[in-house]
N, CA and C atoms as an extended XYZ file, in Angstrom:
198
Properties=species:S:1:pos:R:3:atomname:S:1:resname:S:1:resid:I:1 pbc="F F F"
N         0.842       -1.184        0.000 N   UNK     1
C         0.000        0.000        0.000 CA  UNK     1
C         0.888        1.249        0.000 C   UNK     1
N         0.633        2.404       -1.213 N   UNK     2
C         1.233        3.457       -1.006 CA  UNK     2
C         0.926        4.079       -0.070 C   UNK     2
N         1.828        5.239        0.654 N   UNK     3
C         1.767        6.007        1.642 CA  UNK     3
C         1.050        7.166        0.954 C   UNK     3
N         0.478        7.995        1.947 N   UNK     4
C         0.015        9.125        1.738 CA  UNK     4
C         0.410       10.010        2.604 C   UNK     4
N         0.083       11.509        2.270 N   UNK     5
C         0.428       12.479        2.945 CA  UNK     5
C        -0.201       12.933        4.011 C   UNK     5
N         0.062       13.160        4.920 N   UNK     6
C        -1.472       12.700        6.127 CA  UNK     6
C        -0.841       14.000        7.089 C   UNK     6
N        -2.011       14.576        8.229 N   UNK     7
C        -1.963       15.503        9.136 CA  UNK     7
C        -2.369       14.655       10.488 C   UNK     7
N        -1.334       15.537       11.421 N   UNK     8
C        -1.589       14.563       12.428 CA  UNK     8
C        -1.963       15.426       13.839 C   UNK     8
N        -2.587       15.456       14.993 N   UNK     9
C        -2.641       16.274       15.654 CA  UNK     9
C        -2.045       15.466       17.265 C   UNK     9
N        -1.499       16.282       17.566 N   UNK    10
C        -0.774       15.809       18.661 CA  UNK    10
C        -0.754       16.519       20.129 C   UNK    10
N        -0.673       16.273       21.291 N   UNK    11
C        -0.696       16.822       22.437 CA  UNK    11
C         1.026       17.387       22.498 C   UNK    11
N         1.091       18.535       23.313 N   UNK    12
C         3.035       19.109       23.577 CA  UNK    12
C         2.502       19.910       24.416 C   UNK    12
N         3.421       20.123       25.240 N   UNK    13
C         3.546       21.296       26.043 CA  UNK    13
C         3.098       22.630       26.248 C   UNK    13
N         2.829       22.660       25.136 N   UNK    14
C         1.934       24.218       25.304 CA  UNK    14
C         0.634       24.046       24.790 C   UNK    14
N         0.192       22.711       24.671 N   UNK    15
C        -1.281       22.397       24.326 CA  UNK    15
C        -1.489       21.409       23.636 C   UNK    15
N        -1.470       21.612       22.230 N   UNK    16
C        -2.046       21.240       21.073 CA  UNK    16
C        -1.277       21.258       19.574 C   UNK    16
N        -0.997       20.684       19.017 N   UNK    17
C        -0.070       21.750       17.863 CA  UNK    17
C        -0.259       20.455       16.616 C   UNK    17
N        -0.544       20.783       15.178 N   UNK    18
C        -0.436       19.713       14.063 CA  UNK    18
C         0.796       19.562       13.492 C   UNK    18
N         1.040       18.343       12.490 N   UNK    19
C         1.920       18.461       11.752 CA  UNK    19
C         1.548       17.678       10.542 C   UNK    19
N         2.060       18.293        9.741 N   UNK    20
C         2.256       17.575        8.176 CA  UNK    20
C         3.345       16.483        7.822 C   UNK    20
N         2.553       15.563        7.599 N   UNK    21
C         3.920       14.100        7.740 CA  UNK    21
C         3.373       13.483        5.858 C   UNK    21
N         5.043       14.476        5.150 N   UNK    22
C         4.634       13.573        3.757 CA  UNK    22
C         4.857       12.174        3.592 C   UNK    22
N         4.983       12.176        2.440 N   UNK    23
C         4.302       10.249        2.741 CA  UNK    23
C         5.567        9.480        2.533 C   UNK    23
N         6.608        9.995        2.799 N   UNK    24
C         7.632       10.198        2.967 CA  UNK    24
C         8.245        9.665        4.193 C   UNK    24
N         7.222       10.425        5.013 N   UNK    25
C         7.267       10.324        6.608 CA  UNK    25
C         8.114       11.395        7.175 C   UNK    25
N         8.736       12.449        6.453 N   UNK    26
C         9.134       13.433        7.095 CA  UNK    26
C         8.436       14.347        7.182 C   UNK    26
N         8.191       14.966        8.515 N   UNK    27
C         7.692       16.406        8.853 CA  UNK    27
C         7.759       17.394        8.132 C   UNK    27
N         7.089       18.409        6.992 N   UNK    28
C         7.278       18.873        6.402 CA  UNK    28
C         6.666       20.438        6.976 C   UNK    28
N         5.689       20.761        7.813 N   UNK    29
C         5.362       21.685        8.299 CA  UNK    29
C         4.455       21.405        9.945 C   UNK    29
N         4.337       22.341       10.718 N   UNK    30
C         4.030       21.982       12.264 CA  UNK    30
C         3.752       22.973       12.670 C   UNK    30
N         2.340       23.220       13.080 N   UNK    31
C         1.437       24.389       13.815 CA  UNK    31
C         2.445       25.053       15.345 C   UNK    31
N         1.421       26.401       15.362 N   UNK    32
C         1.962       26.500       16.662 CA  UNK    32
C         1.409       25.789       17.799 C   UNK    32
N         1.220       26.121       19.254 N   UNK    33
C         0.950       25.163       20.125 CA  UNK    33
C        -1.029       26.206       20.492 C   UNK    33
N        -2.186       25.390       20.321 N   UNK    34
C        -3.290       25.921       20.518 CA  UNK    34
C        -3.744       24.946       21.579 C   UNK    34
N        -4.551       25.931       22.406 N   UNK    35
C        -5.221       25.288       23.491 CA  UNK    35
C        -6.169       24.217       23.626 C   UNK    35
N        -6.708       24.009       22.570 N   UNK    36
C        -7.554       22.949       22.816 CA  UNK    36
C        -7.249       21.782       21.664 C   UNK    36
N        -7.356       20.581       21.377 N   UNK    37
C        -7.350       20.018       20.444 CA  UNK    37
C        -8.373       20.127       19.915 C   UNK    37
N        -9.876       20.530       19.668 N   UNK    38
C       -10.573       21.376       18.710 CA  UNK    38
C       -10.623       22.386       17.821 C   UNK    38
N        -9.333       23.053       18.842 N   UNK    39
C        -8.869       24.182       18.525 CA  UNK    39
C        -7.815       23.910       17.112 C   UNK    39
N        -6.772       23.580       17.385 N   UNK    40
C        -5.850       22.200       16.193 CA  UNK    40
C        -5.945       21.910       15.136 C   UNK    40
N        -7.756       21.353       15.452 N   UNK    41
C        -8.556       20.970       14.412 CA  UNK    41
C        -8.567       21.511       13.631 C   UNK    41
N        -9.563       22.623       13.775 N   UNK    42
C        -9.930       23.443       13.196 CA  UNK    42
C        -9.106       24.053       12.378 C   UNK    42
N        -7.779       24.475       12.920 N   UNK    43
C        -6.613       25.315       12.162 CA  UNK    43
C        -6.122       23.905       11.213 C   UNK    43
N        -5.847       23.158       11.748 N   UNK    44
C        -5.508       21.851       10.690 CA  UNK    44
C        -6.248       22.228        9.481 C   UNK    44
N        -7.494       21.849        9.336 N   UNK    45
C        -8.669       22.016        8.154 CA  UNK    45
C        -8.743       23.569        7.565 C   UNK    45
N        -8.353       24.506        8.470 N   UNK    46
C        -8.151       25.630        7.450 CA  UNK    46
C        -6.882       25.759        6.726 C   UNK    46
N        -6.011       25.155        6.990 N   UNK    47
C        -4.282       25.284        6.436 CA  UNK    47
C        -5.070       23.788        5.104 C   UNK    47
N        -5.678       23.113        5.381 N   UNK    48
C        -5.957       22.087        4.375 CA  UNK    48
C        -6.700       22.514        3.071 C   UNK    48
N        -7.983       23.255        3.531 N   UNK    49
C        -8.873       24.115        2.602 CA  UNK    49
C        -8.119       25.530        1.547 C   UNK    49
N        -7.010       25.815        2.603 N   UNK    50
C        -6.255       27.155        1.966 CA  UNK    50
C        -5.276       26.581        0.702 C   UNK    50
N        -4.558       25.171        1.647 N   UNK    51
C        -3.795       24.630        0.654 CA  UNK    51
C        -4.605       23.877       -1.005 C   UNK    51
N        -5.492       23.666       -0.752 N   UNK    52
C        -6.569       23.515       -2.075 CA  UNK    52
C        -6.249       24.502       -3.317 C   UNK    52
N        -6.655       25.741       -2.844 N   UNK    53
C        -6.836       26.749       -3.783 CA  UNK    53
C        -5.221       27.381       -3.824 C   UNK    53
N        -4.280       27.105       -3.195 N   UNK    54
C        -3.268       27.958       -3.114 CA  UNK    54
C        -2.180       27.861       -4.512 C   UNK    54
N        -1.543       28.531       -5.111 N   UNK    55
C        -1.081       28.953       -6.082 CA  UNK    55
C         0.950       28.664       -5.525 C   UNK    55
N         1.336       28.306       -6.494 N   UNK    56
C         3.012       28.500       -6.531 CA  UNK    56
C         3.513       29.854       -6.549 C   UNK    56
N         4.315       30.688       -5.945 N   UNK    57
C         4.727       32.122       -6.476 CA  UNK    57
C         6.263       32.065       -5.815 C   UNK    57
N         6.783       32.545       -6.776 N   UNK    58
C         8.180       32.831       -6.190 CA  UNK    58
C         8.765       34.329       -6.167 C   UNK    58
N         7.442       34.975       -6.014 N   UNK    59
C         7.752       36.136       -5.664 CA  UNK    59
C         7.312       36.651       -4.167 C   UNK    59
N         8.567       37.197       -3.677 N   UNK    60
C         8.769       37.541       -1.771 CA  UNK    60
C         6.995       38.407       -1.608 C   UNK    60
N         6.501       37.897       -0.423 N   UNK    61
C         6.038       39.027        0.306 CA  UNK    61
C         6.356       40.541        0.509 C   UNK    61
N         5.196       41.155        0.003 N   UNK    62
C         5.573       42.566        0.245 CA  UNK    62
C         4.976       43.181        1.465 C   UNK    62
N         5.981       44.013        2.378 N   UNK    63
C         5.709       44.433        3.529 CA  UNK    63
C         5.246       45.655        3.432 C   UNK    63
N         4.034       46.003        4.254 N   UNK    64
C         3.246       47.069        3.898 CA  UNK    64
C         4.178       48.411        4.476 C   UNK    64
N         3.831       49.256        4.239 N   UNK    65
C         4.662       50.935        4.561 CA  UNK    65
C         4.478       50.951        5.269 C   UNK    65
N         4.908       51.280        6.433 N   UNK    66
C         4.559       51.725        7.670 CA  UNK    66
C         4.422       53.308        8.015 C   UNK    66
């Protein structure tokens, strides 16, 4: 069976926090630490929904004027 790219949510020290495990099995990205594991969730599935529609660019962020 091929591997897949899977999200995982985990308990740490400051709460709650996800990570992205490619199918690979290396960690490729990892939330900050949120208080609840609902909380996790939720941010899990919005980083999932964003990554859907999200686009390649290799052009830097522009920082607004201050």
């Amino acid at each position: 069976m091929k591997r897949r790219a899977r999200f995982e949510i985990f308990p740490s020290a400051d709460g709650w926090r996800w990570r992205l495990i490619a199918s690979n099995q290396l960690i490729v990205a990892q939330s900050e630490g949120y208080s609840t594991k609902s909380n996790a969730k939720r941010a899990c599935t919005g980083v999932l929904r964003a990554a859907m529609n999200a686009h390649l660019s290799d052009e830097p962020i522009r920082e607004a004027a201050s």
